[in-house]
Steps between C-alpha positions, in 0.01 A plus 500: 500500500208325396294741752637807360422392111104447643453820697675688210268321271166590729646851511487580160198319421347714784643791318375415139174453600418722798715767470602608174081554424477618870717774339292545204187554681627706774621739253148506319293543804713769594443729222178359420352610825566858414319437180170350633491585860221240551713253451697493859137394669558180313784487752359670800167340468473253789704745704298852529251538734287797296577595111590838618879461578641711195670371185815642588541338828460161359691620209831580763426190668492341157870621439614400825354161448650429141840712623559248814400149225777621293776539743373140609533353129830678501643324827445207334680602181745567746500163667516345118832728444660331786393125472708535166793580662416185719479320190872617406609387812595859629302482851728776666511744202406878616201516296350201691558677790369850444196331303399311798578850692250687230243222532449495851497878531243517171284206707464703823442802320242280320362384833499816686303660197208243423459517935444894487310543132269118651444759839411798329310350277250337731486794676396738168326212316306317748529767815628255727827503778608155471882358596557172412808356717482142376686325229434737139645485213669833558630375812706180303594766258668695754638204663653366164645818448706483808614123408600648196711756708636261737595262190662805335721523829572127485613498166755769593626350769565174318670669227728668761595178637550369099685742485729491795559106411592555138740666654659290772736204358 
């Protein structure tokens, strides 16, 4: 239990002060990049190849950017929700279940994304065909995902077999 009580504590401190002015800032950027379209080179700086790539494509590729940090800050609100019910000692509840479901699906979608926007990016910003097959961050993302899936599965299955020996006398 003691394990449970410190990753629920590094959670939330991870969410206090990461996330919750991730959120913030996101949400400024966003609409402040339609105010001052300079702004989004700040970003895109180190990436383009020429200034000539126009505001609106870094602008989209802004959004997408912000969009796919957000669902990532909200799988781990997600992951939050269910280490309470860990915490109330309800391991097998449905919620558990379908949250694990949601966060691996989120995760991959998460993974999938950054690979493609990373890929197309290169090859508008810097005009270069590169495929990275080796170990990315977008690759664990994916994979995490899936062991989120799998766990979702797991969790089912054990609360079938709860269930079934509740039952039995």
């Amino acid at each position: 239990m003691r394990k449970l009580i410190i990753l629920k504590s590094l959670v939330d401190f991870i969410w206090i002060v990461s996330c919750i002015p991730l959120i913030g800032l996101s949400l400024f950027f966003l609409v402040y990049m339609f105010i001052n379209p300079n702004s989004i080179d700040l970003v895109f700086e180190g990436i383009t190849k020429d200034s000539e790539t126009p505001n609106y494509t870094k602008q989209l590729f802004g959004i997408v950017y912000i969009g796919i940090g957000l669902i990532s800050i909200y799988c781990l609100f997600i992951f939050r929700k269910t280490l309470r019910y860990f915490q109330q000692v309800k391991p097998f509840h449905t919620n558990v279940i379908n949250n694990f479901y949601k966060i691996g699906y989120l995760l991959i979608i998460v993974g999938t994304a950054g690979t493609v926007v990373t890929f197309i990016s290169r090859l508008l910003f810097k005009e270069e065909f590169k495929i990275s097959f080796g170990l990315t961050p977008h690759f664990i993302l994916i994979c995490l995902g899936l062991f989120f899936m799998v766990l979702s599965e797991v969790f089912k299955v054990a609360k079938y077999a709860k269930e079934e020996n509740d039952l039995t006398i």
